[in-house]
C-alpha positions in Angstrom: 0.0 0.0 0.0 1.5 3.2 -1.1 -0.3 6.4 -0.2 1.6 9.0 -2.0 1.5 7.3 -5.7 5.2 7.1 -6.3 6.1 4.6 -8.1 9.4 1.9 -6.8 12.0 3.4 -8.3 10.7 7.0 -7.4 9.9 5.8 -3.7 13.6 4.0 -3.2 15.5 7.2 -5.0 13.9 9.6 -2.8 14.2 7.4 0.2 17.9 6.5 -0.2 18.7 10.6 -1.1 16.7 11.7 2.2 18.6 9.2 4.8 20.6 11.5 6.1 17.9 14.0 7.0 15.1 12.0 7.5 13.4 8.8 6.4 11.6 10.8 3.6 14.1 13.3 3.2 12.5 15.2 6.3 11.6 14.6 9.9 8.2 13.3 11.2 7.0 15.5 13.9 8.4 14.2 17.3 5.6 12.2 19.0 4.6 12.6 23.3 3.2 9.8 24.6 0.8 11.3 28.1 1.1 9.1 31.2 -2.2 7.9 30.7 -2.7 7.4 26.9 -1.7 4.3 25.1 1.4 4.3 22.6 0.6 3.7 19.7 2.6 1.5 17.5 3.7 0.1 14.1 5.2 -3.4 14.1 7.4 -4.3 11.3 7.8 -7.8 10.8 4.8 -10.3 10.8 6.7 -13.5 10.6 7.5 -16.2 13.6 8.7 -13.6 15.9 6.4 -10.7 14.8 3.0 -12.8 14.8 4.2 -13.5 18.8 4.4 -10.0 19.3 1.6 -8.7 17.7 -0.8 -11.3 19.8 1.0 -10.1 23.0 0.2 -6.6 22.2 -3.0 -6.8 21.1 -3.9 -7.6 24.6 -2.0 -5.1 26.3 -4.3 -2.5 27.4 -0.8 0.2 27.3 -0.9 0.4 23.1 -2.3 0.2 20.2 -1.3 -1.2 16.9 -2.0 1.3 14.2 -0.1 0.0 11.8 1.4 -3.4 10.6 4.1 -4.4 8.0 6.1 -7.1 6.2 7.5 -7.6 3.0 5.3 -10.5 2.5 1.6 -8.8 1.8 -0.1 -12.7 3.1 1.7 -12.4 6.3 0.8 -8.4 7.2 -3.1 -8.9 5.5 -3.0 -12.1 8.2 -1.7 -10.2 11.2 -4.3 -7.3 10.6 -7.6 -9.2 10.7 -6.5 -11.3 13.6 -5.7 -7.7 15.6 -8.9 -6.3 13.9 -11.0 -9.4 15.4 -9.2 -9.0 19.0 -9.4 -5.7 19.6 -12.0 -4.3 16.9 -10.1 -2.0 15.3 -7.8 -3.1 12.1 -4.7 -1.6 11.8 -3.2 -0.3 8.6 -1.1 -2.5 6.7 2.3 -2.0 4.9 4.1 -3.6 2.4 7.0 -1.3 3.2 8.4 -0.3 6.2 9.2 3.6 5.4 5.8 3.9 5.1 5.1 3.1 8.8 8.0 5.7 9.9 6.5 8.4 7.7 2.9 8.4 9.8 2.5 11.4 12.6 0.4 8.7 14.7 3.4 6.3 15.3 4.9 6.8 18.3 7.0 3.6 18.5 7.5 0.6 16.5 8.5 -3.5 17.1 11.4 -4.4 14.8 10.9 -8.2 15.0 12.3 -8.8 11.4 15.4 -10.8 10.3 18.7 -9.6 11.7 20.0 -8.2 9.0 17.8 -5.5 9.0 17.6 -4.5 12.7 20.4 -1.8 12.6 18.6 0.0 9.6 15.2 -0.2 10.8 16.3 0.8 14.6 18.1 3.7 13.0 15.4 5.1 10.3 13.1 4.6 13.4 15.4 7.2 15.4 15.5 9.6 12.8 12.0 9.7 12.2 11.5 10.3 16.1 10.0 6.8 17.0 11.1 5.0 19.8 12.4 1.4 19.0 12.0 -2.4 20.1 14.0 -3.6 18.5 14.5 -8.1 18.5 17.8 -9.6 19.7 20.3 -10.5 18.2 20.7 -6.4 17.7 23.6 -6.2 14.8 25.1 -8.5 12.7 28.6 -6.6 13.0 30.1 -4.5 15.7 30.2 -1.3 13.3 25.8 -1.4 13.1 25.3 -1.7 16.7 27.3 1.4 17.7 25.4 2.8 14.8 22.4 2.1 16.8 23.8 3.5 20.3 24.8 7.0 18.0 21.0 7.0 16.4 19.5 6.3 20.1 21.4 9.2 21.6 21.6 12.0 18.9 17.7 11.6 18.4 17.0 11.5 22.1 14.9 7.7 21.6 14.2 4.6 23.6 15.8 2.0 22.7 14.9 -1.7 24.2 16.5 -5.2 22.9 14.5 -8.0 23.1 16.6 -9.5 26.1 13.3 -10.1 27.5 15.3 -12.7 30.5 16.1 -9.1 31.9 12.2 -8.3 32.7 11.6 -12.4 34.0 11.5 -13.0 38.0 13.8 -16.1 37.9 16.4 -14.1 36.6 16.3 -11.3 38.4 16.0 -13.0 41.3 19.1 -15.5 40.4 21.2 -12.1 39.7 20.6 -11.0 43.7 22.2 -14.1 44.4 25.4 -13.5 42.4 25.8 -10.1 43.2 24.9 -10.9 47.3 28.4 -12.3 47.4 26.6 -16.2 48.9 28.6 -17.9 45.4 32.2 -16.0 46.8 34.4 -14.6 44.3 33.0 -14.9 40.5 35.8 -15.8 38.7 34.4 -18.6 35.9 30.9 -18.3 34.3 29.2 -19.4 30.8 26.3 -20.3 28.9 25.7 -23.4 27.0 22.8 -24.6 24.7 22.3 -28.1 23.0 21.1 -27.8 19.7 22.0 -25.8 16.5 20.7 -26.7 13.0 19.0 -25.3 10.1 18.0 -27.1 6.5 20.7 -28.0 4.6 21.4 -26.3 1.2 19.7 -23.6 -0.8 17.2 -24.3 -3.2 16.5 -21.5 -5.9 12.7 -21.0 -6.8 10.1 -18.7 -8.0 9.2 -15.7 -5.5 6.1 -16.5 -4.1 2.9 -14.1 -5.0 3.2 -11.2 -3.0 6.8 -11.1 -1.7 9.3 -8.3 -2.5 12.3 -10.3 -2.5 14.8 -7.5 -3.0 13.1 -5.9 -0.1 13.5 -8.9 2.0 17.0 -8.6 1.3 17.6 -5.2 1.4 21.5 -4.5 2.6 22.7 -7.9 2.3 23.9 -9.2 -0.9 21.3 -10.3 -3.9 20.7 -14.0 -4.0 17.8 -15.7 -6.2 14.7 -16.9 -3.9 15.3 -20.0 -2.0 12.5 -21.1 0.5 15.6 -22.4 2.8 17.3 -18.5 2.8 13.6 -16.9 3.3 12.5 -19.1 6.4 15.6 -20.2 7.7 17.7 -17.4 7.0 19.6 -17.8 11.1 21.5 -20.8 8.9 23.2 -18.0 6.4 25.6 -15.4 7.6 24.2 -13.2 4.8 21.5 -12.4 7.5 22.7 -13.7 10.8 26.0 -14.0 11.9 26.0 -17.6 14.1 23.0 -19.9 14.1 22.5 -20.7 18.0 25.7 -18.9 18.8 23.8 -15.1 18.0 20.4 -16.4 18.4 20.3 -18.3 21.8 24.0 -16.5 22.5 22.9 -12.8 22.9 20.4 -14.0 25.0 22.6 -16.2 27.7 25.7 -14.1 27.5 23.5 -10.9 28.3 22.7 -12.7 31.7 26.5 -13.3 32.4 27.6 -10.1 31.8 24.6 -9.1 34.0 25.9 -11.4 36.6 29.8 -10.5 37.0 29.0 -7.1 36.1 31.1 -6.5 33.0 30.0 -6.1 29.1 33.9 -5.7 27.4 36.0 -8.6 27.1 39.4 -8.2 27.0 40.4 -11.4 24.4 38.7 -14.2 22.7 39.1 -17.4 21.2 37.3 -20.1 19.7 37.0 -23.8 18.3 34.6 -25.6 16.1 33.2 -27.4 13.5 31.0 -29.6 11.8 31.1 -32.8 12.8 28.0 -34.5 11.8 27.4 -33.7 8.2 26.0 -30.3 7.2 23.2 -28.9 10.3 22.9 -25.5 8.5 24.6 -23.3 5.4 27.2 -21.8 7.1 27.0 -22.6 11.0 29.1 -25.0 13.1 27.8 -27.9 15.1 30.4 -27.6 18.0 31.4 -24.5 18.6 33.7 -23.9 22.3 34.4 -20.3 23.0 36.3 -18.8 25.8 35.9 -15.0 26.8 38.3 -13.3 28.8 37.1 -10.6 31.1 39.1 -8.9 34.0 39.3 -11.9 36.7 36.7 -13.7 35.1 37.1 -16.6 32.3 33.2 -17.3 30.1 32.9 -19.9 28.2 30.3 -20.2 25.2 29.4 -24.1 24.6 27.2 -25.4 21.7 26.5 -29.1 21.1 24.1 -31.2 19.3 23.2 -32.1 22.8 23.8 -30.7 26.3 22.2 -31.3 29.3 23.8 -29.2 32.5 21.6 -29.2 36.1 18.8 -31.0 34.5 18.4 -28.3 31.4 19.2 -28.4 27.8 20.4 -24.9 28.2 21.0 -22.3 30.8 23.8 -19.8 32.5 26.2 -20.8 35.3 28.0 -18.9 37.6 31.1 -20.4 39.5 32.4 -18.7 42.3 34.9 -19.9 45.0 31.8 -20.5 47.7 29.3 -21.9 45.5 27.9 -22.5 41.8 24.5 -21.0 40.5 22.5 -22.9 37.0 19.8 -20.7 35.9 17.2 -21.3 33.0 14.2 -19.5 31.8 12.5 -22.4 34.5 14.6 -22.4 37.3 17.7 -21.5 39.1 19.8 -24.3 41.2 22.5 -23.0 44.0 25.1 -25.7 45.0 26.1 -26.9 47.5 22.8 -27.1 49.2 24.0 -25.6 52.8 24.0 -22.0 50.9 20.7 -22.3 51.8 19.3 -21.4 48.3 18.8 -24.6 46.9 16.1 -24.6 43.7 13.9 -22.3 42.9 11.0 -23.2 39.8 9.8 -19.8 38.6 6.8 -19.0 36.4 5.9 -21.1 33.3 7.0 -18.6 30.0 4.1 -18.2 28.2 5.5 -16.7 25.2 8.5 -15.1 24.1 6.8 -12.2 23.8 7.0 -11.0 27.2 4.6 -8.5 28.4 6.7 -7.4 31.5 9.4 -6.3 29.1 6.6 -4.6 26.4 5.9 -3.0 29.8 8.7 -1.5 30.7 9.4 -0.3 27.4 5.9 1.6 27.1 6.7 2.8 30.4 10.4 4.5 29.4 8.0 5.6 26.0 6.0 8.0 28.5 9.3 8.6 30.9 12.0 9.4 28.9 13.9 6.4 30.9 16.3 3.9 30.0 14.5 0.4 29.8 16.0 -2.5 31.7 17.7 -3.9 28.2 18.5 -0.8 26.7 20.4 -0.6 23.7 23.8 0.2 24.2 23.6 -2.9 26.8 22.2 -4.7 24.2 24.7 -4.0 21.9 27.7 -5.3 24.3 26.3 -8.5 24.7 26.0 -8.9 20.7 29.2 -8.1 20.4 29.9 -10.8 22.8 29.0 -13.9 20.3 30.1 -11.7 17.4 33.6 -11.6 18.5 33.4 -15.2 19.3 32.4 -15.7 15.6 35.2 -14.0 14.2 37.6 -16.3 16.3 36.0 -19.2 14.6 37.1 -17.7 11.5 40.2 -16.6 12.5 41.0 -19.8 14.6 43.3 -17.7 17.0 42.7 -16.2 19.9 42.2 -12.4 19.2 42.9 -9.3 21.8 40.1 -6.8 21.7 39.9 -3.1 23.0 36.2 -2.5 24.5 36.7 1.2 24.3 37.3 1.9 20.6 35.9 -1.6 19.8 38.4 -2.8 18.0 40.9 -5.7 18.1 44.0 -5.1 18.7 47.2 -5.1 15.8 45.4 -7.0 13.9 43.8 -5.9 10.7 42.4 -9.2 9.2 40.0 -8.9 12.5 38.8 -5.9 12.2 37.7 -6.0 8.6 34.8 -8.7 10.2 33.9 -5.7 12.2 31.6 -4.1 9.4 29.7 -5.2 6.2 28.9 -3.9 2.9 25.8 -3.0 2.0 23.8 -3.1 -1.4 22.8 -0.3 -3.0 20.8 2.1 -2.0 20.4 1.1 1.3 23.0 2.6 4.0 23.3 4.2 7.5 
């Protein structure tokens, strides 16, 4: 749906000449949210992730969806009926997301697409003065994510990261623990998860009625349609950077660095490979990563299978006193005379976690930081990133966390950033 009449070529020329200005090539009017009205919202995104969202939100008495988008015109027709027959009022929908940043009535809008568009989307969304969820992992490469953190503070936006473990009980209340001092001196903790795996190969077909393919793509490089790159695109590093290791990753390594309290490693190093055939286009089956942060060794682990404490997947911290295991179900505290023992939280309902859309509207009509807020976000992508790179570089590599780069060593560094196709830039 276009409302001004330009044609493609028109719309994409006078979108790619007005980046630098504005999404249009000039600024929506900055949007104030009162403490008592709703925020409204476009979501951009309608897929897996998205249609979670979207049925999350269209319960939530804090906002309203005005306006809904994907690149695939079945899945954003879809997504508006369902909200229309929930909540009575249909939303507008978009084939194209500059369309949802160029309406007055947006106030904020969900980014739940593919990775490889979250920087561009988070930062078109700060220049048109919207506010930004925005779903983990946040960045492909480091160079995006500080893009984000400068577009989140020159515009004066909210920016939240789908870390939604940061808004759940069981964590929070695991995180008291480690920070009480009952575990002793933090000095080993990690993540693992068992299971990493997409489709093998690519096949090419027609693109299906009402997709925009080169939209989909967008930065990354142009490939013909395959079904495999379109639904599984977390098995390509055209569009994610790691399988498990950046989509379960951000998520577990964002606890640690919550737990012992630092978010900039000091080296990395990492081993893998694929040992069972092919699980995905261009991820690793085993993959064992070791971070090294002032007095603190993490380790990343990834296996076909992996059960630790009872769980397939989960965070431990090790200190000199005691160890902590904590899921998205539980947290476990050994030795049992720590008094802790286990605690079962809350079943999760949905990824979509209305605590953490909570504290985002909140921050919408405050002007606060939310509890995941970008530049956060941002450290514990790098995280997995780095770990990436090692795999690639199969040495251990020294990083500087202030100017984010690693250190003496150039072949590194060039894995920092990306090209991106034509017209699309930040």
């Amino acid at each position: 749906m276009r409302r001004d009449g330009l044609s493609r070529r028109q719309f994409i020329a006078r979108s790619a000449a007005g980046l630098a200005t504005g999404v249009m090539g000039y600024r929506v009017a900055r949007a104030t949210v009162g403490p008592n009205e709703k925020v409204r919202l476009g979501v951009i995104g309608c897929g897996g992730m998205g249609s979670r969202h979207i049925a999350a939100l269209a319960k939530n008495p804090n906002c309203t969806m005005v306006a809904l988008c994907d690149v695939y015109k079945p899945r954003y027709m879809n997504a508006c009926k369902a909200v229309g027959e929930t909540t009575g009022v249909t939303p507008d929908g978009y084939q194209d997301y500059r369309h949802v940043l160029d309406r007055e009535d947006v106030d904020a809008i969900f980014v739940p697409t593919p990775d490889h568009w979250h920087p561009l989307i988070t930062i078109h969304g700060c220049e048109a003065w919207k506010d930004v969820y925005v779903e983990k992992p946040a960045c492909p490469t480091v160079a995006e994510g500080r893009a984000m953190v400068n577009a989140a503070r020159r515009y004066g936006r909210v920016v939240q990261l789908g870390t939604q473990q940061r808004s759940m009980p069981i964590f929070q209340e695991a995180i008291e623990i480690v920070k009480s001092g009952a575990l002793g001196q933090i000095t080993s903790a990690g993540a693992w998860v068992g299971v990493n795996g997409w489709g093998e190969g690519y096949e090419t077909r027609d693109v299906p009625e009402g997709l925009d393919w080169d939209l989909w793509l967008g930065p990354a490089p142009y490939e013909p349609f395959s079904p495999q790159r379109f639904s599984g695109f977390m098995g390509c590093h055209d569009y994610a950077r790691g399988g498990q290791f950046t989509n379960w990753g951000v998520h577990l390594m964002d606890i640690v660095h919550w737990g012992i309290g630092q978010d900039k490693p000091l080296s990395v190093q990492s081993l893998g490979g694929t040992y069972r055939g092919s699980p995905g286009g261009d991820n690793y089956d085993v993959i064992e990563c070791i971070l090294e942060y002032e007095g603190c060794n993490v380790t990343w682990e990834q296996r076909p299978a992996d059960i630790r404490a009872g769980a397939s997947y989960g965070i431990r911290f090790q200190g000199d006193k005691g160890i902590l295991y904590v899921d998205r179900n539980r947290y476990l505290v050994e030795p049992a005379d720590l008094g802790y023992g286990e605690k079962v939280g809350a079943p999760e309902l949905s990824w979509a976690n209305d605590d953490h859309h909570n504290n985002f509207f909140e921050c919408v009509k405050t002007r606060k930081r939310p509890v995941a807020e970008i530049e956060q976000g941002v450290r514990s992508t790098t995280a997995v990133l780095l770990g990436g790179i090692a795999l690639k570089t199969g040495r251990k590599m020294l990083w500087d966390g202030d100017a984010e780069q690693f250190i003496d060593d150039e072949e590194g560094n060039r894995y920092l950033t990306r090209a991106y196709r034509y017209p699309w830039r930040f």
